[in-house]
Structure formats: structure tokens, C-alpha cells
FIFIGU-944870 format. One record per residue (C-alpha): residue number from 1; residue in one letter; x, y, z. Coordinates in Angstrom, 2 decimals, padded with zeros to 5 digits, m for minus. Layout:
(NUM; "A"; (X; Y; Z))
...
# end
This chain:
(1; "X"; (000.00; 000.00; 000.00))
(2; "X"; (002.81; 002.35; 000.59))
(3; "X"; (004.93; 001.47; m002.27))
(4; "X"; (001.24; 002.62; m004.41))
(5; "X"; (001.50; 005.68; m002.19))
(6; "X"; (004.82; 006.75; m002.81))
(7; "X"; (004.31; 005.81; m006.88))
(8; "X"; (001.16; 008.18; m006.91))
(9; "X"; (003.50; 011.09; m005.07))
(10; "X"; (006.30; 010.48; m008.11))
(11; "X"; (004.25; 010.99; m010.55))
(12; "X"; (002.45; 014.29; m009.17))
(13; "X"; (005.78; 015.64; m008.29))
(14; "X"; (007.04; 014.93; m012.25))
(15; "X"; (003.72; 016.91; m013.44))
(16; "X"; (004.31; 019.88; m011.27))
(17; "X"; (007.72; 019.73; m012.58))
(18; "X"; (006.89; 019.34; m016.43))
(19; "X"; (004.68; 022.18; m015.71))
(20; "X"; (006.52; 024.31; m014.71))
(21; "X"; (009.17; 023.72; m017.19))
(22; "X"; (006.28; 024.15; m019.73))
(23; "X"; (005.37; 027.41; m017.52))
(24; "X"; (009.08; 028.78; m017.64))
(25; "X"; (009.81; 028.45; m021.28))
(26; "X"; (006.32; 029.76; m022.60))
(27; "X"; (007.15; 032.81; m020.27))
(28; "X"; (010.64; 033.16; m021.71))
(29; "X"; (008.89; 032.54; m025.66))
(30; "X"; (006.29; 035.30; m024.39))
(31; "X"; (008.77; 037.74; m023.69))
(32; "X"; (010.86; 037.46; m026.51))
(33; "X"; (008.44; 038.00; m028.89))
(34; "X"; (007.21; 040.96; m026.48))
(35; "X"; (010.24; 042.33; m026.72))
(36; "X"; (010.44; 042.04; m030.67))
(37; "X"; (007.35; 043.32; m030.99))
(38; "X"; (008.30; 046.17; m028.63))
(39; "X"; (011.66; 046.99; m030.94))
(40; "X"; (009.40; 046.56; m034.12))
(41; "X"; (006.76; 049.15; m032.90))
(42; "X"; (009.48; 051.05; m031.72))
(43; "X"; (011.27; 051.21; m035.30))
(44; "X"; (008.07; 051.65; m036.64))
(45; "X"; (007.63; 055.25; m034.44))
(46; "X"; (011.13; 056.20; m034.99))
(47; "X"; (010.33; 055.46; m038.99))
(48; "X"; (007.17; 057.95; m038.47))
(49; "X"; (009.20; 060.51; m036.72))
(50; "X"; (012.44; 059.94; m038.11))
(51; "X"; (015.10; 062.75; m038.07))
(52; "X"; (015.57; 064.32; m041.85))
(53; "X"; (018.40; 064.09; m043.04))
(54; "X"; (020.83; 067.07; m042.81))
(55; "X"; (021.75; 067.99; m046.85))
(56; "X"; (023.46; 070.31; m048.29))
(57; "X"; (022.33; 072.15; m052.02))
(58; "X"; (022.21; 074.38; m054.46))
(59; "X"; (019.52; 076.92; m055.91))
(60; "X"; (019.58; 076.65; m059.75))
(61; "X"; (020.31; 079.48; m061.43))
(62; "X"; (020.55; 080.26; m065.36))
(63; "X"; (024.08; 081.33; m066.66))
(64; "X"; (025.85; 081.88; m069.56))
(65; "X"; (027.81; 078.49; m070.77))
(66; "X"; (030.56; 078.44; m073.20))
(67; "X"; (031.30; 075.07; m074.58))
(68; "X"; (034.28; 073.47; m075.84))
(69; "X"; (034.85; 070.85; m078.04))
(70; "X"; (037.92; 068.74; m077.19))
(71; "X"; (038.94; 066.37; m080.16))
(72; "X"; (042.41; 065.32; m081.67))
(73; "X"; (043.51; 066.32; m085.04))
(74; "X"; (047.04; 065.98; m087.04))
(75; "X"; (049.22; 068.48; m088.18))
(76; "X"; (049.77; 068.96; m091.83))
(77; "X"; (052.42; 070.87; m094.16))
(78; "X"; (050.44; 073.66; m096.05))
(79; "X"; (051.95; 072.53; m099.06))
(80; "X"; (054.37; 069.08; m099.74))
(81; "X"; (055.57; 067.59; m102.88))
(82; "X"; (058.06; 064.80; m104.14))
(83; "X"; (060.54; 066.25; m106.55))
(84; "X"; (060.93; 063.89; m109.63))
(85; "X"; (063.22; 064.32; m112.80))
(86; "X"; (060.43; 064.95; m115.68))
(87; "X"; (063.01; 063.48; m118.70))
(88; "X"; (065.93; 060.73; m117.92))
(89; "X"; (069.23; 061.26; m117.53))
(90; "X"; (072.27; 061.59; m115.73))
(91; "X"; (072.54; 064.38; m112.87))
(92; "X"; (074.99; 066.41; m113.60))
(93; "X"; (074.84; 069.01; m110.65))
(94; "X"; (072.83; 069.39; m107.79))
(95; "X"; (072.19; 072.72; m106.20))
(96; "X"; (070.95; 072.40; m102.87))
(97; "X"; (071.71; 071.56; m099.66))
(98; "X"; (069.88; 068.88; m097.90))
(99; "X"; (067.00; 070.17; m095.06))
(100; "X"; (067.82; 073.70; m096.20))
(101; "X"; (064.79; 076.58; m097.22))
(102; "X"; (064.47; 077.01; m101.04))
(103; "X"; (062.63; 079.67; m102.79))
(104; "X"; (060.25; 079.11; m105.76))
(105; "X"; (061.77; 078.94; m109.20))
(106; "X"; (065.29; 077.64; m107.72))
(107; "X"; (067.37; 075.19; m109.28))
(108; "X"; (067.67; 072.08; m107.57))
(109; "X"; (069.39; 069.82; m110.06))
(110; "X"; (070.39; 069.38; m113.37))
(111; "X"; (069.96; 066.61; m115.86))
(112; "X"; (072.94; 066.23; m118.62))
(113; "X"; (071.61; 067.49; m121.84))
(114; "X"; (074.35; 067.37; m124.26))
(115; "X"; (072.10; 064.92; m126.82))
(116; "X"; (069.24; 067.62; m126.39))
(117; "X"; (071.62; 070.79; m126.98))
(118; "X"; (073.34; 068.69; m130.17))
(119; "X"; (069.11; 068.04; m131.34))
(120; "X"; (068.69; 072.01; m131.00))
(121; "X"; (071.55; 072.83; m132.96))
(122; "X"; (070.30; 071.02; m136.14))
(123; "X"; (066.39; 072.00; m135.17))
(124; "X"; (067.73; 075.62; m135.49))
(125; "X"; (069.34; 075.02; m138.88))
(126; "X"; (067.12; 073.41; m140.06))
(127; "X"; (064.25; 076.24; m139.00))
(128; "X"; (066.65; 078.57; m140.49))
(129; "X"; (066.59; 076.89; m144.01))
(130; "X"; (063.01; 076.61; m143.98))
(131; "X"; (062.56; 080.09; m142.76))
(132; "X"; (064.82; 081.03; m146.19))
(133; "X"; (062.68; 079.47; m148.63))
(134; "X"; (059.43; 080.35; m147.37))
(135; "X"; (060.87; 084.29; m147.50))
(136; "X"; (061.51; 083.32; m151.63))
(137; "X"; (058.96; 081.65; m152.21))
(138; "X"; (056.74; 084.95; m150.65))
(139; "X"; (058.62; 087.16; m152.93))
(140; "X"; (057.92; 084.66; m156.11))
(141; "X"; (054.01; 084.14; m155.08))
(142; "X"; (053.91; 088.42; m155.46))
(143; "X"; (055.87; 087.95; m159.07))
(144; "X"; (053.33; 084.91; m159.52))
(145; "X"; (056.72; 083.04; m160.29))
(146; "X"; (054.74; 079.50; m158.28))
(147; "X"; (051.39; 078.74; m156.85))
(148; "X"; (049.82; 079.46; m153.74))
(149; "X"; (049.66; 075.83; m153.11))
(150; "X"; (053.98; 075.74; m153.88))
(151; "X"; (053.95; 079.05; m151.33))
(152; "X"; (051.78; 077.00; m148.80))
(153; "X"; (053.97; 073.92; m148.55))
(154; "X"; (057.17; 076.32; m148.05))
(155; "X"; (055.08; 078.17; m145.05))
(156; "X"; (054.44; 074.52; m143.34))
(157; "X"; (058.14; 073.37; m143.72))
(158; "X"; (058.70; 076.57; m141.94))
(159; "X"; (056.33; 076.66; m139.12))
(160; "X"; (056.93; 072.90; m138.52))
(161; "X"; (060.89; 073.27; m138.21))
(162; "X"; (059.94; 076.49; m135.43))
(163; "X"; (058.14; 073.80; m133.69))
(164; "X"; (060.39; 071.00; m133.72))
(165; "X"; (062.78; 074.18; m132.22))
(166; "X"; (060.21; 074.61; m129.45))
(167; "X"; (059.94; 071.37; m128.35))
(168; "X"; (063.86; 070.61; m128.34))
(169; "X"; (064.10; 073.97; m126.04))
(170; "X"; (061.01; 073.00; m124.32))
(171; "X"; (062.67; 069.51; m123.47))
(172; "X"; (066.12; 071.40; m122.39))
(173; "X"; (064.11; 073.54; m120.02))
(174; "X"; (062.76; 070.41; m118.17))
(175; "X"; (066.60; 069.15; m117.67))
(176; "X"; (066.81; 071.81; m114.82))
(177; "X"; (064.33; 070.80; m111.96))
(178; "X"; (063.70; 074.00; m110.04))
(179; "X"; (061.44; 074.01; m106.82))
(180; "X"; (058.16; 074.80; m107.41))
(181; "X"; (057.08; 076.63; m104.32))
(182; "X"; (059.31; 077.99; m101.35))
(183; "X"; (059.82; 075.61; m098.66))
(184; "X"; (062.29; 073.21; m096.96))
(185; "X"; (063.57; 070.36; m098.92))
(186; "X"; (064.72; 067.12; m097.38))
(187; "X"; (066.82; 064.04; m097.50))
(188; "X"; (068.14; 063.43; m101.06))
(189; "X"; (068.12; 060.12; m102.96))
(190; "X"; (070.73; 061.00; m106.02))
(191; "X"; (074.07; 061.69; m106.15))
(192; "X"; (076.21; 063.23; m109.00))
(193; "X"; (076.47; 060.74; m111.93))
(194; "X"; (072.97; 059.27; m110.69))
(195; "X"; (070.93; 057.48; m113.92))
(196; "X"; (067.18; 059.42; m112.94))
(197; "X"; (064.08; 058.77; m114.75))
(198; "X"; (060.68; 060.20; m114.09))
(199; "X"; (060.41; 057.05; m111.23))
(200; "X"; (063.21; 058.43; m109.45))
(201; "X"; (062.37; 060.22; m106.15))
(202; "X"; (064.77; 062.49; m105.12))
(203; "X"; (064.00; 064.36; m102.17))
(204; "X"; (060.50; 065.72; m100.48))
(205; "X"; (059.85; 069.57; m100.49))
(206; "X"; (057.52; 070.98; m097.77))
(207; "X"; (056.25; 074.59; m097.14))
(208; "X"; (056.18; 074.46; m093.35))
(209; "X"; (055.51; 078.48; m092.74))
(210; "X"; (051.85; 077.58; m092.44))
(211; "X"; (050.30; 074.36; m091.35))
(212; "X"; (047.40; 072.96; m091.40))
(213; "X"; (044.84; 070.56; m088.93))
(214; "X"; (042.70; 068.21; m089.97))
(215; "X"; (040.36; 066.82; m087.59))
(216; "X"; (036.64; 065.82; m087.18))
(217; "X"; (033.58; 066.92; m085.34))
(218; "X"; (030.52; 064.54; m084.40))
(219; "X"; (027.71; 065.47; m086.71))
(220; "X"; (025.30; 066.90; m084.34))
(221; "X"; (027.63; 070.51; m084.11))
(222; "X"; (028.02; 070.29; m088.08))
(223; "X"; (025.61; 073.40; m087.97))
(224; "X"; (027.47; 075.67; m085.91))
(225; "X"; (031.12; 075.29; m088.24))
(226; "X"; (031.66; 078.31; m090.38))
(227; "X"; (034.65; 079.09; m092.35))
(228; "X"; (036.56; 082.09; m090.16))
(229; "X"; (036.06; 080.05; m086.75))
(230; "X"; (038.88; 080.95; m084.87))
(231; "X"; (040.30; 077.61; m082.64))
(232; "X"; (043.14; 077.02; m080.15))
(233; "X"; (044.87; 073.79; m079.83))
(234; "X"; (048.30; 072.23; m078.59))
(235; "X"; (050.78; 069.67; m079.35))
(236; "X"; (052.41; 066.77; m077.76))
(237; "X"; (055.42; 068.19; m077.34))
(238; "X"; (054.17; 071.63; m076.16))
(239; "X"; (051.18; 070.62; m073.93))
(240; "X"; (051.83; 074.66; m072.18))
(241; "X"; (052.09; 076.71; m075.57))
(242; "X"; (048.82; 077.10; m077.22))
(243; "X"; (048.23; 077.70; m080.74))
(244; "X"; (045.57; 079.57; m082.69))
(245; "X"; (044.33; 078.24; m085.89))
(246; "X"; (041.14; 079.32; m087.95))
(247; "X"; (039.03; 077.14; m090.33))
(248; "X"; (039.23; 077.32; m093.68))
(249; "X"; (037.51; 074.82; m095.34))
(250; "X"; (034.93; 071.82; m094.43))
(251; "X"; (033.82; 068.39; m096.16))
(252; "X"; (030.36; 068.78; m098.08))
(253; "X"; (029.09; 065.65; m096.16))
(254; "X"; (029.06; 063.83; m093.06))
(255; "X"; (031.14; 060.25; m092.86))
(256; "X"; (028.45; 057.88; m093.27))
(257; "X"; (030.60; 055.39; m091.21))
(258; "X"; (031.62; 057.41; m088.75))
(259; "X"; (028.50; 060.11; m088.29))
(260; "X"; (031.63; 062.76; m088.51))
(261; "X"; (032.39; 065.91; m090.82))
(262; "X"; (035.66; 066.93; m091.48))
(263; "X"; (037.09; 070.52; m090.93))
(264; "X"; (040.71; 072.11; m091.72))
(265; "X"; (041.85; 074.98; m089.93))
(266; "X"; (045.31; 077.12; m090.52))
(267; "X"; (047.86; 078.26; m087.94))
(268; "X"; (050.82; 080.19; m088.58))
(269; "X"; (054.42; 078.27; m088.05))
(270; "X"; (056.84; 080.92; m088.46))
(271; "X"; (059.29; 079.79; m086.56))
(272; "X"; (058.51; 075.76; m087.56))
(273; "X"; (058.33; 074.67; m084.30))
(274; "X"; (054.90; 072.63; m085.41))
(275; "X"; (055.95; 069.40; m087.30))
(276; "X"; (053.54; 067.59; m089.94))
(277; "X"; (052.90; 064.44; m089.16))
(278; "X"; (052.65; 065.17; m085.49))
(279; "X"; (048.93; 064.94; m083.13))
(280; "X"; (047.59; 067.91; m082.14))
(281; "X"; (045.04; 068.22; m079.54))
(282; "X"; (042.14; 070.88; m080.44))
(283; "X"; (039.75; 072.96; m078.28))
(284; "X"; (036.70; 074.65; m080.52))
(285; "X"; (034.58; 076.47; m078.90))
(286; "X"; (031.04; 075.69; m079.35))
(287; "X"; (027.85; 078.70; m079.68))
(288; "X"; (027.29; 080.34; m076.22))
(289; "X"; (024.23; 079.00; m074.28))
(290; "X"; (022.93; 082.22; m072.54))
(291; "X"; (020.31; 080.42; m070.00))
(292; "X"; (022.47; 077.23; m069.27))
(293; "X"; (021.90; 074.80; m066.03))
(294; "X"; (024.90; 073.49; m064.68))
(295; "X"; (025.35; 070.97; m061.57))
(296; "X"; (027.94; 070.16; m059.60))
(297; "X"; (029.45; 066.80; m060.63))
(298; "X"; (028.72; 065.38; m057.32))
(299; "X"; (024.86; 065.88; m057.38))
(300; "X"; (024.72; 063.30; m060.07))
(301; "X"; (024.09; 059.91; m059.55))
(302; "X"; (024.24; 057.42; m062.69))
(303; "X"; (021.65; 054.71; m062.70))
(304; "X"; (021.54; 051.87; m065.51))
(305; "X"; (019.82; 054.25; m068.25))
(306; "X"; (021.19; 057.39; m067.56))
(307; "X"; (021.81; 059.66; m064.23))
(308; "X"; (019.31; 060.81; m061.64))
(309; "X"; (019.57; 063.75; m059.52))
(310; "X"; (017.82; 064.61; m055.72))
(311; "X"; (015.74; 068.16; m055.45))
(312; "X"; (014.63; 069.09; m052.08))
(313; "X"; (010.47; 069.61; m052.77))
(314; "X"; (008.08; 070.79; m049.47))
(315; "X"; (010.77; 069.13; m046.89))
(316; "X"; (011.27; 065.92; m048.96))
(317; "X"; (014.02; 064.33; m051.19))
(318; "X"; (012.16; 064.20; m054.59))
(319; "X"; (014.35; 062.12; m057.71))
(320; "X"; (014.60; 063.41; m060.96))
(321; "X"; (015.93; 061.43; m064.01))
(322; "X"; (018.22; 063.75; m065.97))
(323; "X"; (019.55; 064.33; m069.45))
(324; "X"; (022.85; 065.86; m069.79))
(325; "X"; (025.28; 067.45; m072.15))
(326; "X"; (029.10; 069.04; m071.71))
(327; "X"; (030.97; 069.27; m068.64))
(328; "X"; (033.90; 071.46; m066.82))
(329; "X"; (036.44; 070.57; m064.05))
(330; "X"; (033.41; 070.91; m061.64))
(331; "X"; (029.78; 070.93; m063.11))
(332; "X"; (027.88; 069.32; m065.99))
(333; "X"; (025.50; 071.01; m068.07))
(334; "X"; (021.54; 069.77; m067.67))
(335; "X"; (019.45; 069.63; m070.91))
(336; "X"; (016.63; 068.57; m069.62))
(337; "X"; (014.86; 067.16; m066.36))
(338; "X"; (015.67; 070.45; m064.32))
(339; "X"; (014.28; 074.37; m064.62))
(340; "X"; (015.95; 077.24; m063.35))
(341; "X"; (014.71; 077.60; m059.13))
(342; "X"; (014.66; 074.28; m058.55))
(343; "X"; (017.01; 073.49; m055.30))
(344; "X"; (019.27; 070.78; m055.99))
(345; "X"; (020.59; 068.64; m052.96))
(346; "X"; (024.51; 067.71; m053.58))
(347; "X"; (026.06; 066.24; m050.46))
(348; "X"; (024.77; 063.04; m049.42))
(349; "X"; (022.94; 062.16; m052.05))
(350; "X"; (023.73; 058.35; m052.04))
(351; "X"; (022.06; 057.51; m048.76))
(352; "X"; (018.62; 059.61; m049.68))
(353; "X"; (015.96; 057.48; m050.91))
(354; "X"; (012.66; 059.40; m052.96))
(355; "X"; (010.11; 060.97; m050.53))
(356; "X"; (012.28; 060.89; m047.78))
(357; "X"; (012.92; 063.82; m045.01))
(358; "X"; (015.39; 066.47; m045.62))
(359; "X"; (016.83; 069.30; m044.17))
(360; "X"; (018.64; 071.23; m046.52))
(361; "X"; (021.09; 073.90; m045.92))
(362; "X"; (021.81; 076.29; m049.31))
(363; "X"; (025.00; 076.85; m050.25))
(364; "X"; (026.37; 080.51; m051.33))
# end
């Protein structure tokens, strides 16, 4: 009877302690979730009432933008030409001295002509012959001595022997090769005694006084090139001395390929310091804009089709896609998505989401 007792006692005392087991851990479950709940509603009031955020910004206002155009061109001689014999022959002098300034109409080099001058003497007796007989056989047409048609075959033999004379002399004057525009010749490729033919390079004459650049301009400013345009530009080698140049002519169409038109400007090289050959880097200023919105840089925040920007509108951070065209060192010009007025927030930008809180503070 006792050992029933004592069994019965057992299992009370393992129900009051499975209960309160049971007991703890539903209160310790009950006030976890409490508190969650607690920190929830809590975030949920701070969310309601949460501080803005402290911004800085800008108030837009219109100004006058002057755009440049940075693009790369090459440097050109204003004139260049490869000197070739025009006859063949061999060179009997030459009369320059290599990478030294010619003028136009100087002799460079000569071509022996002894065969020629031998051809012109006979050509010239022979013109003189036939410039005898036609003179008799004028004065025995007026005596009607012979025919007009006898008098008309002494004229031909006449004029034909002056023009074999012309040719021979016209043939000599081609044996001297003179430069045909002032400049500074080159490297030479003949020596005395050199065989030349009309293949035969023999040195490369450039007029270096003026140069010019050739470079090209994406087709959407092809309306605002005129001949005149005055442009500035630098070289590799001089990156600190700038150089003026001004446009003198431009391609009739765009490059299909390329959706570019081509523009050549002229500078002034008096002192030849600008190569051909070499890059040079060009700055062409672009028509004023006289109401132009610019941004800093850091205001802009680029998003997968394009940039985005944050105004501050009645207290709030309010996002506005943007469109935009040139920049400086510092801003970017705004074509579209922004008016003049509108305040634009540009520190902390990255952490504001759309519709949220702000306190902005304008910057001078």
C-alpha cells in the first residue's frame, strides 16, 4: 500500500515539474516576442518621426555656358611635294643643300643634256633653211613666179621646223628641276652621276611656314562650323604653348561610317616649331548657351539608363531622371529634367531614398 503511495507522489511531483518547465519556457517565448514586438513598434515610431536628413544644395540658377569641343587632329604641311626628274638622264649638278629653305623657281638639279643641246643645234638650222625658202617663195608668189599651193607647202616646212625648235628647247628647259614653291627640302636620294628617270624620287619639299589641322567633329555641331572660326589647340610636345588656328575649309558631307564631318583649320608656323605628321590636340569652342543649367558633378548619380539627380520639394528628397550634355572641371550642363529655381541637394545624395525627409542647408 505504501509502495502505491509513494508511486502516486512520483508521478504528481514529475507533473508539477513538467509544468513548470512548460510554464518557464512559454514565459521566456512570451517575452521574446514581447520584446520584438516592442523593438518593431518602436522602429516603426522612430520610422514615423524619423530625423531628416541634414543635406546640403544648391539653388539653380541660369548662366551663360561656353562650350568646348575637345577632339584630336594631325598636323599637316600647307603645301608638300616629291621632286621627280620629268626626262631621264644623268645628274649632272645638284644645287641644294639637304633640309635647307628654297625659294620658288630655284634650281635644284640638273639633268645632262648634251644629246638635247646637239638636237637644238640642227632644229635651229634646219628652221633657219626653212625660214629662207618660205621668204623666196613669198617674194615669187607676189611675181606669180609659183602657186599658192607651192607658197603653202614652203610656209608649213617653216612653221613645222619652229616647232620641232620649241619642243627641243622646251625639253632642255625640263633638264633643270627647279622648286616649285618655297619651302624646306629634305633628305636626297641622287648623287652626281645618278641614272634618274621620271620614277626616281629624289627628295620631299615641304612649305612648313603655315600648317594645317585636320580633324573631325561629331555630326550633331556640323551646324554651328563656319569658315573664319577661330580655334586654339596644342601639341604633344608643347602641352603649355597654345596655338591659334582658324578654319578654312569643311567636307560637303558627313562620314556615313563614322557620323563625322571633317574641318581644316590654318595656324601660322613661323618659326617651324609645329611638325607635320605630329597629333595635335584641339579645343573649338562651341555657340554660347545664354540660359544654361549646370550641376555640380557630385549631385549626379548614374543609374543603368542614364543619371538621376535629388531636389529638395516641401521638406522631402524628390528624384529626378536627368539628361545631360558638356561638362567642366566641376559641373555638368543639364538639358533637360531640371528648370531654373529648382534646389538641388549635392552632399549626401547616395544615402537619400525618394520621398524621404530632408533638411537642406543652401550653399552661397
Amino acid at each position: 500500500m505504501a509502495s502505491a503511495h509513494s508511486s502516486v507522489h512520483m508521478k504528481v511531483k514529475h507533473i508539477i515539474y513538467t509544468l513548470l518547465i512548460v510554464g518557464i519556457g512559454a514565459f521566456i517565448v512570451y517575452r521574446i516576442t514581447e520584446n520584438k514586438s516592442e523593438k518593431n513598434s518602436e522602429k516603426d515610431k522612430g520610422g514615423k518621426n524619423k530625423m531628416p536628413a541634414k543635406v546640403s544644395g544648391i539653388v539653380l540658377k541660369p548662366q551663360i555656358f561656353a562650350d568646348n569641343l575637345s577632339l584630336s587632329g594631325s598636323i599637316e604641311s600647307n603645301e608638300e611635294v616629291d621632286i621627280h626628274s620629268e626626262g631621264s638622264g644623268i645628274v649632272e649638278s645638284i644645287n641644294f643643300n639637304e633640309g635647307s629653305n628654297v625659294v620658288k623657281g630655284q634650281p635644284l638639279f640638273k639633268v645632262n643634256d648634251i644629246e638635247l643641246r646637239a638636237q637644238l643645234g640642227k632644229a635651229r638650222t634646219a628652221q633657219s633653211l626653212a625660214s629662207e625658202n618660205e621668204r623666196r617663195a613669198k617674194l615669187l608668189l607676189q611675181k606669180e613666179a609659183i602657186s599658192q599651193e607651192e607658197y603653202d607647202i614652203a610656209s608649213a616646212d617653216f612653221k613645222s621646223a619652229q616647232s620641232e625648235t620649241q619642243l627641243i628647247n622646251a625639253q632642255l628647259a625640263k633638264t633643270t628641276i627647279r622648286a616649285p614653291f618655297s619651302g624646306k627640302i629634305g633628305l636626297r636620294s641622287i648623287s652626281k652621276g645618278t641614272y634618274v628617270t621620271p620614277e626616281t624620287m629624289i627628295a620631299k619639299l615641304v612649305n612648313t611656314n603655315h600648317v594645317k589641322i585636320t580633324f573631325s567633329i561629331p555630326e550633331k555641331y556640323a551646324s554651328q562650323m563656319k569658315v573664319g572660326n577661330t580655334l586654339t589647340f596644342t601639341t604633344a610636345g608643347s602641352k603649355k604653348e597654345e596655338y591659334t588656328a582658324k578654319i578654312y575649309a569643311i567636307e560637303p558631307e558627313v562620314e556615313v561610317e563614322t557620323r563625322t564631318l571633317k574641318l581644316r583649320a590654318i595656324a601660322e608656323n613661323p618659326q617651324g616649331k609645329l611638325l607635320p605628321g605630329t597629333f595635335a590636340n584641339v579645343e573649338l569652342p562651341l555657340d554660347k548657351i545664354n540660359d544654361a543649367l549646370l550641376v555640380p558633378t557630385e549631385a549626379l548619380i548614374p543609374i543603368q539608363n542614364g543619371k538621376k539627380v535629388f531636389i529638395a520639394d516641401k521638406g522631402k528628397a524628390k528624384e529626378v531622371i536627368v539628361e545631360t550634355g558638356a561638362r567642366t572641371n566641376t559641373s555638368i550642363l543639364i538639358t533637360s529634367g531640371l528648370k531654373a529655381g529648382d534646389t538641388v541637394l549635392t552632399t549626401g545624395v547616395m544615402s537619400l531614398k525618394d520621398g524621404g525627409p530632408v533638411k537642406v542647408k543652401i550653399a552661397k
